[in-house]
BALUMRO-461963 format. One line per 10 residues: number of its first residue (from 0); for each residue x, y, z of N, C-alpha, C, O. Coordinates in steps of 0.02 Angstrom, whole numbers, padded with zeros to 5 digits. Layout:
# residues N
NUM = X/Y/Z/X/Y/Z/X/Y/Z/X/Y/Z | ...
END
This chain:
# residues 301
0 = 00042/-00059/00000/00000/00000/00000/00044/00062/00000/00083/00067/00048 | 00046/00110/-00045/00052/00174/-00061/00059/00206/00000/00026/00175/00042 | 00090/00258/00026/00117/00291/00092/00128/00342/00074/00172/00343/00031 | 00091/00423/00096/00144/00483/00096/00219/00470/00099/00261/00503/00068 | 00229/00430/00131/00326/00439/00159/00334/00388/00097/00388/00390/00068 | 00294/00349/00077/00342/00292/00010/00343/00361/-00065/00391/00382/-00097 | 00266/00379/-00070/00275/00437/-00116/00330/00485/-00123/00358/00494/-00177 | 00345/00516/-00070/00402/00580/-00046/00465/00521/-00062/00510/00537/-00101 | 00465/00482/-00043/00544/00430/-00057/00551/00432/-00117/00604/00454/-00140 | 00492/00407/-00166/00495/00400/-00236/00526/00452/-00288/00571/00454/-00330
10 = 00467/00503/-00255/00497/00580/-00296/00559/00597/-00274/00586/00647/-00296 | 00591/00553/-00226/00651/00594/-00213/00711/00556/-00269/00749/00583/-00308 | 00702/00491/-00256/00742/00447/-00312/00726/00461/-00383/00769/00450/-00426 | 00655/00490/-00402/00681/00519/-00477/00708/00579/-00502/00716/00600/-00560 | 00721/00605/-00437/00777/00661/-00436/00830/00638/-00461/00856/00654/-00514 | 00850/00589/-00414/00941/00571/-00422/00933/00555/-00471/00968/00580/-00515 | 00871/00493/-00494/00907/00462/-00580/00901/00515/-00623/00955/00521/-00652 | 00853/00565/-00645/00863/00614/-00672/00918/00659/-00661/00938/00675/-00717 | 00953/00688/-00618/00999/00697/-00606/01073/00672/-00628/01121/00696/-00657 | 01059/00626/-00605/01131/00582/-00608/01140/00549/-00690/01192/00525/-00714
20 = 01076/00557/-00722/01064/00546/-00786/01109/00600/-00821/01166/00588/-00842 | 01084/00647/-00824/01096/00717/-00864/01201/00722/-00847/01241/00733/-00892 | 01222/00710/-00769/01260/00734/-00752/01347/00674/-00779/01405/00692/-00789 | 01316/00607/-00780/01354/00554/-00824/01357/00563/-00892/01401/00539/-00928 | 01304/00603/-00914/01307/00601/-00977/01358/00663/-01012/01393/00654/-01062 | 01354/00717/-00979/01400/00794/-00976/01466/00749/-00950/01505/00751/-00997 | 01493/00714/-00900/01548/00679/-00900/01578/00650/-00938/01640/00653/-00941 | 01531/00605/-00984/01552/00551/-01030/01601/00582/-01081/01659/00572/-01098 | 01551/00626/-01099/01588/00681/-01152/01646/00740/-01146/01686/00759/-01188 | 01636/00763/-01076/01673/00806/-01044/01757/00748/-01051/01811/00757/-01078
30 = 01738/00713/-01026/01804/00675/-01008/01836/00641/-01048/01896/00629/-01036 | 01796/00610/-01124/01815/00609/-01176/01846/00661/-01234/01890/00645/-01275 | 01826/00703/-01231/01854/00765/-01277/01893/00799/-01235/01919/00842/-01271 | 01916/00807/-01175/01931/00850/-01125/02004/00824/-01127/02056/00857/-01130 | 01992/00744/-01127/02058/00714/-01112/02059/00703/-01040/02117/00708/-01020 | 02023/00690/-00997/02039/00693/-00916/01993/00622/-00893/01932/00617/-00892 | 02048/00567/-00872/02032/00505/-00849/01981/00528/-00788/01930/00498/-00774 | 02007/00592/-00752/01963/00586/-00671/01897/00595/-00692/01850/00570/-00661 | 01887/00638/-00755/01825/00637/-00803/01784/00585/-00796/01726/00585/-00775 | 01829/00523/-00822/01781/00485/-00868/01772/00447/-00775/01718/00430/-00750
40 = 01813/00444/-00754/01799/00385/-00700/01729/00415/-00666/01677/00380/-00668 | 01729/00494/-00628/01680/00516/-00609/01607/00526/-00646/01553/00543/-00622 | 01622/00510/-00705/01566/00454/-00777/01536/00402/-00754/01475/00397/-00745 | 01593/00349/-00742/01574/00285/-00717/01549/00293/-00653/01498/00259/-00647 | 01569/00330/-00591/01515/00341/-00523/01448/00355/-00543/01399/00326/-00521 | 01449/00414/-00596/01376/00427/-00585/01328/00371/-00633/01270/00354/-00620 | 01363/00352/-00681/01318/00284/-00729/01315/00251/-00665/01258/00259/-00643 | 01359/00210/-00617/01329/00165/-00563/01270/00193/-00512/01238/00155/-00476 | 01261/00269/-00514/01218/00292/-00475/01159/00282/-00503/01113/00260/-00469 | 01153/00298/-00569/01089/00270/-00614/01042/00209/-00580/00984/00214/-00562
50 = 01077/00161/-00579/01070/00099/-00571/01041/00092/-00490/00988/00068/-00469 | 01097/00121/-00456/01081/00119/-00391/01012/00124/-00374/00973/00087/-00345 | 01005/00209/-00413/00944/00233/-00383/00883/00212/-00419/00833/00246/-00410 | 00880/00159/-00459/00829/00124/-00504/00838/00054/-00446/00791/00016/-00456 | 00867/00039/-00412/00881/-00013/-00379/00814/00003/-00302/00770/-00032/-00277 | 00841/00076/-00289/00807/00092/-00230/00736/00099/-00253/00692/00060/-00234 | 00728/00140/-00288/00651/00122/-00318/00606/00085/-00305/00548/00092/-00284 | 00655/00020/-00325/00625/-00043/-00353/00608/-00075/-00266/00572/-00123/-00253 | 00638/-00041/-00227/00646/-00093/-00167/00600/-00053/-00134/00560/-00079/-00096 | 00603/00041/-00149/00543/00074/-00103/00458/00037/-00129/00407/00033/-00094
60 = 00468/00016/-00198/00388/-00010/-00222/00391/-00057/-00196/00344/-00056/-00157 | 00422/-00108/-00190/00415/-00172/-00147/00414/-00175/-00079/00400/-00229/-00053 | 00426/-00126/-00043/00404/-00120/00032/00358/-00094/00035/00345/-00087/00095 | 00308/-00066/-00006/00250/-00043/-00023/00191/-00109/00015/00154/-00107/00065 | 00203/-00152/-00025/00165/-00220/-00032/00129/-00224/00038/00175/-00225/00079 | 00079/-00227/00065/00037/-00237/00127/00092/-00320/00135/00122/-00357/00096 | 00076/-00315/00226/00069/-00385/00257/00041/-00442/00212/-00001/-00428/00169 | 00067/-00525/00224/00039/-00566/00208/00041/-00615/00250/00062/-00611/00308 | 00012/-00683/00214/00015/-00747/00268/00094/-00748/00252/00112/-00789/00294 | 00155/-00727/00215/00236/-00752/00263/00274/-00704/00242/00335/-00708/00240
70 = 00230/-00639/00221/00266/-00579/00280/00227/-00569/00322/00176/-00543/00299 | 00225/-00578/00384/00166/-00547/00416/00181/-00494/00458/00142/-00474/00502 | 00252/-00464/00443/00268/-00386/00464/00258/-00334/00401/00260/-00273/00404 | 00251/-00360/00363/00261/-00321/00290/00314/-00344/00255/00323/-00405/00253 | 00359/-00299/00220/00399/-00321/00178/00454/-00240/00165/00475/-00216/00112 | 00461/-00215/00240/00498/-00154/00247/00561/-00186/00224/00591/-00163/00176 | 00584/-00246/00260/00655/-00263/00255/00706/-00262/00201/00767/-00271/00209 | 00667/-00247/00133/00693/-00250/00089/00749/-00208/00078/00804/-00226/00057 | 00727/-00142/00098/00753/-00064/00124/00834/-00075/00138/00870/-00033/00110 | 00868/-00124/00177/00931/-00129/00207/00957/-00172/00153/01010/-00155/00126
80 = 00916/-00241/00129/00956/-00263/00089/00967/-00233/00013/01009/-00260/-00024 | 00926/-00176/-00009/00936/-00156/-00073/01000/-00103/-00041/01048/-00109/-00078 | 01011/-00061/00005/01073/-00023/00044/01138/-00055/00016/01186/-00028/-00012 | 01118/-00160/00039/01174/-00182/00008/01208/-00189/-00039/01268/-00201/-00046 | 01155/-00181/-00082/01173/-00190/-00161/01190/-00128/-00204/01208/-00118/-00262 | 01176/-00089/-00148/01203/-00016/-00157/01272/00000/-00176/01301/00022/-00226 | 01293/-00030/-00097/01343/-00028/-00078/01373/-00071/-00113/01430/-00049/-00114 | 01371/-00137/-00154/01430/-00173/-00219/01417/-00147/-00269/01438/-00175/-00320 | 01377/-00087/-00277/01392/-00036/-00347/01431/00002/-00333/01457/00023/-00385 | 01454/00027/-00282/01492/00059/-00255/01544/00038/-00260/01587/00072/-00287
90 = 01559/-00030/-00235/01629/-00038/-00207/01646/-00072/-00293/01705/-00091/-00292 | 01621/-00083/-00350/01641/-00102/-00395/01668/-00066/-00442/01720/-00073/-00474 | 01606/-00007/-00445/01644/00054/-00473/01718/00100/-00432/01764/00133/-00457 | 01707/00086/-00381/01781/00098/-00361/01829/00065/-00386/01880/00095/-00403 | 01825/-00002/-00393/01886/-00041/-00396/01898/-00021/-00480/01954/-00027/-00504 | 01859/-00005/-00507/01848/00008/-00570/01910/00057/-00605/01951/00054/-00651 | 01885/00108/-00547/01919/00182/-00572/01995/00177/-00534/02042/00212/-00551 | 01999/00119/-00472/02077/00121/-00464/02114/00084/-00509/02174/00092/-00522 | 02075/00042/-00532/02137/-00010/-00582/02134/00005/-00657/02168/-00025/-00698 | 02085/00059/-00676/02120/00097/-00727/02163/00167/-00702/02200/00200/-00737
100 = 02154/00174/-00656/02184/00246/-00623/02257/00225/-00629/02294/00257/-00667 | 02281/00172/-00594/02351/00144/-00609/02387/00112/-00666/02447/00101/-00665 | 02353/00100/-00707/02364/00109/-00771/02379/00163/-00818/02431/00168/-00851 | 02324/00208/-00817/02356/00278/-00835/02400/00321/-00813/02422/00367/-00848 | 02421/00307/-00741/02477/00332/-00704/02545/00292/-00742/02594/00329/-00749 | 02551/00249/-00758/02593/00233/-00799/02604/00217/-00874/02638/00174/-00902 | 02561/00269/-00898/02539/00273/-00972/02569/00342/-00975/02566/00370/-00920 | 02603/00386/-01036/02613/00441/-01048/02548/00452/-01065/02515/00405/-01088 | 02513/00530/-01057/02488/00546/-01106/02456/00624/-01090/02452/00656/-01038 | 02439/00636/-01144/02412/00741/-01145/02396/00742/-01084/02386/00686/-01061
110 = 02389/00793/-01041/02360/00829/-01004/02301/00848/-01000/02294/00868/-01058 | 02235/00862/-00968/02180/00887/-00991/02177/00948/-00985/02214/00991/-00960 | 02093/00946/-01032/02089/01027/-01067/02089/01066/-00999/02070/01042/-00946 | 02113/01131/-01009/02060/01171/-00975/02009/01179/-00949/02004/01177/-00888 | 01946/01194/-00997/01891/01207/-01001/01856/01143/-00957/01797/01155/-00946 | 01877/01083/-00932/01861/01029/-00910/01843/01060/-00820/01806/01036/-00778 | 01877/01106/-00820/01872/01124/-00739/01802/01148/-00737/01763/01131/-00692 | 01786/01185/-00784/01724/01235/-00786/01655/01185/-00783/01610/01189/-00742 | 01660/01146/-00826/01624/01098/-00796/01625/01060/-00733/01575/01056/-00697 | 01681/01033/-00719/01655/00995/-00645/01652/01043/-00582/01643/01019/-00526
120 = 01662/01141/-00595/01657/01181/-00548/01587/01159/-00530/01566/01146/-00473 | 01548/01158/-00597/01452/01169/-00604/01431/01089/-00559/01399/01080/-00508 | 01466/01045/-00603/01449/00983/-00572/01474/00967/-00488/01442/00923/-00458 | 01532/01003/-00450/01516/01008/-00387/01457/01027/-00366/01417/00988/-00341 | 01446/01095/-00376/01409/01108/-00335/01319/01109/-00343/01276/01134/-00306 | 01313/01061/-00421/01251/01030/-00407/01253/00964/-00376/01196/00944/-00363 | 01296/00927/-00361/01302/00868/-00335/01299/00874/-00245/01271/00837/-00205 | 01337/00927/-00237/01327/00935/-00153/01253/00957/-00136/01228/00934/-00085 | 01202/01018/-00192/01140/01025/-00187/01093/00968/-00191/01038/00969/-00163 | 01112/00927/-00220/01088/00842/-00233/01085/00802/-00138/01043/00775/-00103
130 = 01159/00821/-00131/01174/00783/-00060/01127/00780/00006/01111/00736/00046 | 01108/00877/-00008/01089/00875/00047/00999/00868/00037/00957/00840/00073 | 00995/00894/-00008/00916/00873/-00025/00876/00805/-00014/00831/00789/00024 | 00914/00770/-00065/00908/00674/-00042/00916/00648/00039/00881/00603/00063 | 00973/00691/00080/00996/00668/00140/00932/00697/00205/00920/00679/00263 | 00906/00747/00163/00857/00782/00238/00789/00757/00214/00745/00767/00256 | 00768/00724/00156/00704/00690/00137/00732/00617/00174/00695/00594/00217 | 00783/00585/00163/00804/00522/00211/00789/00519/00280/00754/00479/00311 | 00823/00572/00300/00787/00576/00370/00726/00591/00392/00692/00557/00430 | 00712/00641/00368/00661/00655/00370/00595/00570/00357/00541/00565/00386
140 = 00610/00544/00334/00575/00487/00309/00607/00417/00346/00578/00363/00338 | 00652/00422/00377/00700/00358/00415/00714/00296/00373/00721/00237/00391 | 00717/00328/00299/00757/00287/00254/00821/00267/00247/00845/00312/00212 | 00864/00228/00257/00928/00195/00242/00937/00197/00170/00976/00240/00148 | 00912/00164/00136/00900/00168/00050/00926/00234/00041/00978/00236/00010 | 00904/00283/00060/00875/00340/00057/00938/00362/00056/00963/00387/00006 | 00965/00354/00106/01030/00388/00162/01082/00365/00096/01114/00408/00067 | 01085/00304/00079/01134/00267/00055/01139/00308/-00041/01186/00314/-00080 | 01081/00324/-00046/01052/00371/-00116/01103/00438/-00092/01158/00450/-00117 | 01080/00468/-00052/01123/00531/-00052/01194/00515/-00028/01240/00543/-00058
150 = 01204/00483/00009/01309/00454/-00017/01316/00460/-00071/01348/00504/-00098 | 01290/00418/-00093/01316/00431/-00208/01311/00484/-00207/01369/00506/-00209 | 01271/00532/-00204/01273/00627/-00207/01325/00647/-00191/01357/00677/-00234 | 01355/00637/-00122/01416/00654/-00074/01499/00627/-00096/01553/00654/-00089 | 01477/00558/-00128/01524/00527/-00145/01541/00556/-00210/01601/00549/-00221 | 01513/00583/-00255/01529/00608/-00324/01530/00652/-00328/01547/00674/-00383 | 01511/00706/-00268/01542/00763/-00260/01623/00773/-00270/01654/00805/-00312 | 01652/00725/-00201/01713/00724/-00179/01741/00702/-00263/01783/00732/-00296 | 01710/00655/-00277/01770/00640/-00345/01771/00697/-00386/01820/00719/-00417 | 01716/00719/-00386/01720/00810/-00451/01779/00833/-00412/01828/00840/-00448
160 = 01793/00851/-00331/01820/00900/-00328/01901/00857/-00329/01950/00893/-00341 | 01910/00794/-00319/01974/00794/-00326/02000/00786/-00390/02059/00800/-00398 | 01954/00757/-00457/01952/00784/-00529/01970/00852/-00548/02001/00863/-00599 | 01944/00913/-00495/01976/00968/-00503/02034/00973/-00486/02076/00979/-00531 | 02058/00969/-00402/02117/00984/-00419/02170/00942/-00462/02227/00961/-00476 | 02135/00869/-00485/02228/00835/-00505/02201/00888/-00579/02233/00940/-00576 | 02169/00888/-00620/02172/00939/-00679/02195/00987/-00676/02227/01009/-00724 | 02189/01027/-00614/02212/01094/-00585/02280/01101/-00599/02301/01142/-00640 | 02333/01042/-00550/02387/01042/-00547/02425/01008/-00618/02484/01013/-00634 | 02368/00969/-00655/02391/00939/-00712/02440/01006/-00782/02490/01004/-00818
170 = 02372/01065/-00762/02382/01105/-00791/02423/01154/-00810/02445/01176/-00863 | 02433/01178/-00708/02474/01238/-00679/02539/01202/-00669/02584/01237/-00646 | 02554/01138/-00682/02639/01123/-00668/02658/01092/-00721/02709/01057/-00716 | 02626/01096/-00783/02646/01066/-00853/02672/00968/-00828/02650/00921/-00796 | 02751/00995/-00880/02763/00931/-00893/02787/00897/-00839/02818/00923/-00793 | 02766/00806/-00847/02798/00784/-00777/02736/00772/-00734/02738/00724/-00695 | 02671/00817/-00737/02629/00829/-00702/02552/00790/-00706/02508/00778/-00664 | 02562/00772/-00798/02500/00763/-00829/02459/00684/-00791/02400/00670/-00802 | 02504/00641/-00750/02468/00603/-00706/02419/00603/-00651/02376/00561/-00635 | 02438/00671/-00620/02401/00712/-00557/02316/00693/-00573/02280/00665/-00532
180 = 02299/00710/-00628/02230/00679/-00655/02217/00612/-00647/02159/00597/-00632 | 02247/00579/-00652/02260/00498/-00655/02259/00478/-00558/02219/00440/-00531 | 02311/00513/-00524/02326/00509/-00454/02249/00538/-00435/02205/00496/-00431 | 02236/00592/-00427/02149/00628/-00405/02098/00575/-00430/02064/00559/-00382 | 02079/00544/-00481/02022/00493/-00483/02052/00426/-00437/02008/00386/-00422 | 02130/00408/-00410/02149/00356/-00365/02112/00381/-00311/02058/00359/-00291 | 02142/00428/-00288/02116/00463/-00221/02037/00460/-00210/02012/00440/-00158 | 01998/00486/-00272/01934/00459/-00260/01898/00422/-00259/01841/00433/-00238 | 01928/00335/-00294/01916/00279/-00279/01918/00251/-00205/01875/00210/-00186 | 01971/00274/-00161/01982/00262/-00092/01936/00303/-00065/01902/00268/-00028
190 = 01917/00356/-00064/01853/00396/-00019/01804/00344/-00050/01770/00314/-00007 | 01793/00327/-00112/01724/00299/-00111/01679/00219/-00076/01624/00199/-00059 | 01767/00193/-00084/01751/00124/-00027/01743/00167/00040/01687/00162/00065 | 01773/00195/00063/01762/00239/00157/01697/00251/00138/01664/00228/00184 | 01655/00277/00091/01595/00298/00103/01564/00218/00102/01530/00216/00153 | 01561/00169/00079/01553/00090/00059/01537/00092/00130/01480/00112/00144 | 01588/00072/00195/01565/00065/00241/01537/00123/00286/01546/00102/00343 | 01512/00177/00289/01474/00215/00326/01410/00216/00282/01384/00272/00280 | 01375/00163/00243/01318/00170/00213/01311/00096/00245/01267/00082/00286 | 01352/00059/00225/01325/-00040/00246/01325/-00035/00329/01279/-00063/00358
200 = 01373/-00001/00365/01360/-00004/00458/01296/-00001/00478/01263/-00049/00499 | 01264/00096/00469/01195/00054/00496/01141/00018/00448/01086/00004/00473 | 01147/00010/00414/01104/-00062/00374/01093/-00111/00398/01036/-00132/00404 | 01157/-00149/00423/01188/-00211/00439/01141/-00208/00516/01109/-00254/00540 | 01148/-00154/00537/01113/-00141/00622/01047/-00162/00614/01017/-00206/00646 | 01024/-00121/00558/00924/-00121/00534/00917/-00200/00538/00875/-00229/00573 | 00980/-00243/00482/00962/-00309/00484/00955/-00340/00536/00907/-00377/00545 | 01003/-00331/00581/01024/-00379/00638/00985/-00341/00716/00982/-00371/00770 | 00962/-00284/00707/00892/-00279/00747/00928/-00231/00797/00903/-00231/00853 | 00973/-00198/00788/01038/-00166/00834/00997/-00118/00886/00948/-00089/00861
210 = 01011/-00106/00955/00981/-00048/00964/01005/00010/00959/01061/00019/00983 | 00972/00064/00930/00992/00102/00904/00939/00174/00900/00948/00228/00872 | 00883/00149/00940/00837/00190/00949/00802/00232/01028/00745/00247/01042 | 00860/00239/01062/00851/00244/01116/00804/00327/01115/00765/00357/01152 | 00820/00333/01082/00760/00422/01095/00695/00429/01057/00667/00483/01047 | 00667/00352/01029/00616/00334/01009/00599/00290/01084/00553/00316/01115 | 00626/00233/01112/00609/00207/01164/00577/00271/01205/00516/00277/01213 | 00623/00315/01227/00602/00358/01272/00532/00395/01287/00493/00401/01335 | 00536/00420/01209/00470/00444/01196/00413/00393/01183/00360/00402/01213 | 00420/00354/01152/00379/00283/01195/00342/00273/01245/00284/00256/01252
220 = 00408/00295/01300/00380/00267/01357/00336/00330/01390/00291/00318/01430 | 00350/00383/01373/00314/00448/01403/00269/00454/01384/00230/00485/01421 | 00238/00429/01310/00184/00431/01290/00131/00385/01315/00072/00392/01330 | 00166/00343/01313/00124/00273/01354/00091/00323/01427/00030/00331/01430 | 00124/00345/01468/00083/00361/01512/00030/00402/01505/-00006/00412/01553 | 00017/00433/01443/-00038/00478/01429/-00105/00428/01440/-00158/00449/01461 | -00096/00371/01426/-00161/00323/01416/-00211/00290/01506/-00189/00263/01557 | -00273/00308/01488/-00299/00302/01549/-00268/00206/01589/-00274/00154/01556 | -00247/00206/01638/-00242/00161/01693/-00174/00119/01648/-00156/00062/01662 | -00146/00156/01597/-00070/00137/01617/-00041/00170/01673/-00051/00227/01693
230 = -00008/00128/01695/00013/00156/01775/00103/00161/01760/00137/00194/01799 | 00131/00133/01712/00218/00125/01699/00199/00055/01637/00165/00010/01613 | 00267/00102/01641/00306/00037/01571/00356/-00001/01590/00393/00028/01630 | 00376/-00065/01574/00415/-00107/01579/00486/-00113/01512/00537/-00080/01502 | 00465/-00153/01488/00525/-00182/01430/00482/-00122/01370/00425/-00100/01367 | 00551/-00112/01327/00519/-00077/01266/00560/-00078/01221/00608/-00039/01224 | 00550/-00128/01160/00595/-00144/01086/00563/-00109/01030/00505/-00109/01008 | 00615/-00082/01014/00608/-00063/00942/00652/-00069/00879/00712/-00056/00877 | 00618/-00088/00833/00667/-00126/00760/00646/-00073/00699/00588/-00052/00695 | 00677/-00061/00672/00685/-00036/00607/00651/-00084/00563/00675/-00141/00561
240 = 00586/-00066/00518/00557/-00108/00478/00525/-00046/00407/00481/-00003/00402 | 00581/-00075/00360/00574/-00002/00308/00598/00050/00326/00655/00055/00350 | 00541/00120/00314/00546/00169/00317/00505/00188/00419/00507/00237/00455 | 00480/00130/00426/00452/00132/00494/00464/00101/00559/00506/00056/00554 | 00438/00111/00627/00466/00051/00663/00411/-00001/00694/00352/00015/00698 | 00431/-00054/00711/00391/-00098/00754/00414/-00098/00795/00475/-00100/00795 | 00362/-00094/00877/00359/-00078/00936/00351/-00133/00983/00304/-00170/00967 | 00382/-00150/01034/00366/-00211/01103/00363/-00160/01131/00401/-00113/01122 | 00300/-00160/01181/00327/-00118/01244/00277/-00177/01287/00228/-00205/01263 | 00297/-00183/01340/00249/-00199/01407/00245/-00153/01468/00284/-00131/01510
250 = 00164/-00145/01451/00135/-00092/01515/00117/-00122/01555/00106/-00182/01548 | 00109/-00090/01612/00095/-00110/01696/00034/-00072/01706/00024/-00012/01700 | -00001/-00117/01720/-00098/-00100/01723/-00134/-00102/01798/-00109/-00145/01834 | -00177/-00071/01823/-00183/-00108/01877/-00200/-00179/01901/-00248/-00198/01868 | -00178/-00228/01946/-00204/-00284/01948/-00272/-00318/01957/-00278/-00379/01965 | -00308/-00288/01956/-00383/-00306/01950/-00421/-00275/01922/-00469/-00245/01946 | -00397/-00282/01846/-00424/-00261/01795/-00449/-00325/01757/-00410/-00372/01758 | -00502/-00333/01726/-00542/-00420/01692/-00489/-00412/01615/-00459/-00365/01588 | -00497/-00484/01600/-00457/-00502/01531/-00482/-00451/01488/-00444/-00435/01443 | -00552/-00415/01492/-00558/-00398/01435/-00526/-00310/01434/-00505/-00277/01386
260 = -00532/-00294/01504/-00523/-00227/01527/-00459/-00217/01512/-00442/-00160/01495 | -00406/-00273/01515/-00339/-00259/01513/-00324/-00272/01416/-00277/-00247/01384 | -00364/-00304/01398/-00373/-00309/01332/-00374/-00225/01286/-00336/-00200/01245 | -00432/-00202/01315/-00449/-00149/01303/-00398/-00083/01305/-00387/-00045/01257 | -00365/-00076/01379/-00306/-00035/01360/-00255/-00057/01337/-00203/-00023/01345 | -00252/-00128/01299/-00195/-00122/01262/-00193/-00107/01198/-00140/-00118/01169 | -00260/-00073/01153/-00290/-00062/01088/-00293/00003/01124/-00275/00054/01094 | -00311/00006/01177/-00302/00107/01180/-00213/00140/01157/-00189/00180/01118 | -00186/00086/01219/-00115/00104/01200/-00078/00093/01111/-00046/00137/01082 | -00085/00066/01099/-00089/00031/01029/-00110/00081/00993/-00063/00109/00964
270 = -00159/00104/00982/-00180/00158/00929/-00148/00238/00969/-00117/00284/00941 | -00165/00231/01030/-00134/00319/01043/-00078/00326/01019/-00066/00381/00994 | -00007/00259/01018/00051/00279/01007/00050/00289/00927/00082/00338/00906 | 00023/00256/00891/00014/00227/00818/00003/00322/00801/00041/00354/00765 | -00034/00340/00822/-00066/00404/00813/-00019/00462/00830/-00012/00507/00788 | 00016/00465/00890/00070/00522/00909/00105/00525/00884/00123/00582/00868 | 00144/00465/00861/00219/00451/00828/00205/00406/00758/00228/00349/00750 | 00175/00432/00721/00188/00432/00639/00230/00365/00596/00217/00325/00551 | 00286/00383/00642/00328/00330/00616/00322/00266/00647/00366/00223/00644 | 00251/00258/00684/00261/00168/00701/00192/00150/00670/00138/00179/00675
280 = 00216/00078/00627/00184/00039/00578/00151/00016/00633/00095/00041/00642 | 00171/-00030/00679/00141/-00064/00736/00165/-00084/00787/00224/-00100/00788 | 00133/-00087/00834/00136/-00092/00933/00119/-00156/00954/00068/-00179/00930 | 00150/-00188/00993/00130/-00266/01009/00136/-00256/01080/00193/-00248/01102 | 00072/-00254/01130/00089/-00240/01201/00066/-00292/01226/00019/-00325/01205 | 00104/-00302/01279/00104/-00361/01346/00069/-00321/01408/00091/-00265/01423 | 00014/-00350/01443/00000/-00322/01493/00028/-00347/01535/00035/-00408/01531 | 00060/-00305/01603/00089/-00335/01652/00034/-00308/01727/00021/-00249/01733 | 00017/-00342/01760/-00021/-00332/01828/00016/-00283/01860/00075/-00299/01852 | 00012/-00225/01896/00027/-00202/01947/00058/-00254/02011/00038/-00310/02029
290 = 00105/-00221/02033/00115/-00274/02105/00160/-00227/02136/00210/-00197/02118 | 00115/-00232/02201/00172/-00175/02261/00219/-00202/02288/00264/-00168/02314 | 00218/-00266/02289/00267/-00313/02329/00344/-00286/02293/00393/-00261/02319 | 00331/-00302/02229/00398/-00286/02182/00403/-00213/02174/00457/-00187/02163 | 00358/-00183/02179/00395/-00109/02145/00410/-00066/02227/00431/-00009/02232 | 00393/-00107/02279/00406/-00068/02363/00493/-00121/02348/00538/-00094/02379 | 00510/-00166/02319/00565/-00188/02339/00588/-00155/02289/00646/-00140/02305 | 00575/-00133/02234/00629/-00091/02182/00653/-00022/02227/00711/-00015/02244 | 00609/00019/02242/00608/00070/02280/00675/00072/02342/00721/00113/02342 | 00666/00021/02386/00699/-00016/02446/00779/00001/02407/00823/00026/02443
300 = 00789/-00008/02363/00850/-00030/02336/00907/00021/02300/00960/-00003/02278
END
């Protein structure tokens, strides 16, 4: 099922492919006629961003999909593992641009144009406008996908700008020099694996259920007391599922409340939180009885 927050994700990824479309393609050519390898390599980042962000797409429509009989959380999860596959476009096109990078470092050849700077001046600084746009709709939305979409922004920034300077210096120190282009797309193959792992870390967390939400717990638990004859909260888990979270909490009710009464505030609690905090898909509460015996010995202590 269709979601404000899956919509806003969507429009945000046909940014980047549009984007990253237009901006591989001004590379391809830039770096071909220009003469500048850091060119063409920062070509090949953004063609893998293409892909990427047709990848995320594909994984925001498929977490779309309602619950079934064997998902019966939904099918958020997809979200971390498409991150992964992110992340081996990443680390391939890196390896890409270093092992021709060292090749052309030991190849003679021209220097690049000039005029090559003027372009990747423009292409910085629409790529950092890219960064942060994609990165505050991510959050804003508690997408990983998302997060991992605007790295490629961030990450092909950095290669424009070290494409500038090795051209820079390719230029301003003549002969002897014309590798510096060749060395600047190395350099930005190594930032782009470092970005590789600060996109797969928290992914890997989302998968493996990490906690990582302690100022969602919190507010959790404060909210919970808004609800008539919750009296306290006990245990309270929360997992990353998609763009949303799923909730454990166990409340403490009074003890002589009937199965159905304690039933009842746990669909109060259940929908009030569902309702305050936006970002939870669903709440699974445990009622726990009141007991003075235990909470006069917590006190004691």
């Amino acid at each position: 099922m269709s979601t404000p927050q899956s919509q806003k994700a969507k429009k945000t990824i046909y940014f980047s492919i549009l984007g990253s479309f237009g901006l591989a393609t001004i590379k391809w050519f830039a770096g071909f006629f220009g003469n500048s390898f850091a060119l063409i390599a920062d070509a090949i980042e953004s063609t893998s961003d293409i892909f990427a962000s047709i990848l995320v797409l594909l994984g925001i429509k498929y977490s779309e999909r309602p619950a079934d009989k064997t998902h019966p959380y939904g099918h958020g999860r997809i979200e971390p593992l498409i991150t992964f596959i992110v992340v081996i476009f990443l680390v391939i096109s890196a390896t890409i641009i270093a092992y021709t990078s060292l090749i052309n470092i030991q190849t003679p050849h021209e220097p690049p144009k000039s005029w090559t700077l003027i372009v990747l001046g423009l292409i910085i600084v629409w790529k950092e406008i890219s960064y942060h746009v994609v990165m505050s709709r991510a959050k804003q939305l508690n997408s990983s996908s998302l997060k991992a979409d605007a790295w490629h922004h961030r990450s092909d920034a950095i290669t424009s700008i070290a494409a500038f300077i090795g051209i820079s210096m390719a230029l301003l120190l003549g002969d002897g020099y014309q590798s510096a282009d060749d060395w600047a797309a190395l350099f930005a193959s190594g930032f782009i694996l470092y970005n590789c792992y600060r996109i797969f870390r928290p992914a890997l967390g989302e998968i493996m259920d990490e906690n990582l939400y302690d100022d969602i717990v919190d507010l959790i638990k404060l909210k919970s007391l808004d609800v008539k004859r919750v009296m306290d909260t006990e245990k309270c888990f929360v997992r990353k599922n998609g763009m949303f979270f799923l909730v454990d909490i166990h409340a403490i009710v009074p003890g002589d409340l009937t199965v159905k009464e304690g039933h009842d505030v746990a669909h109060q609690l259940k929908d009030y939180l569902m309702q305050q905090i936006p970002e939870i898909s669903n709440v699974f509460v445990h009622i726990e009885p009141f007991n003075p015996q235990v909470y006069e010995s917590l006190s004691n202590q």
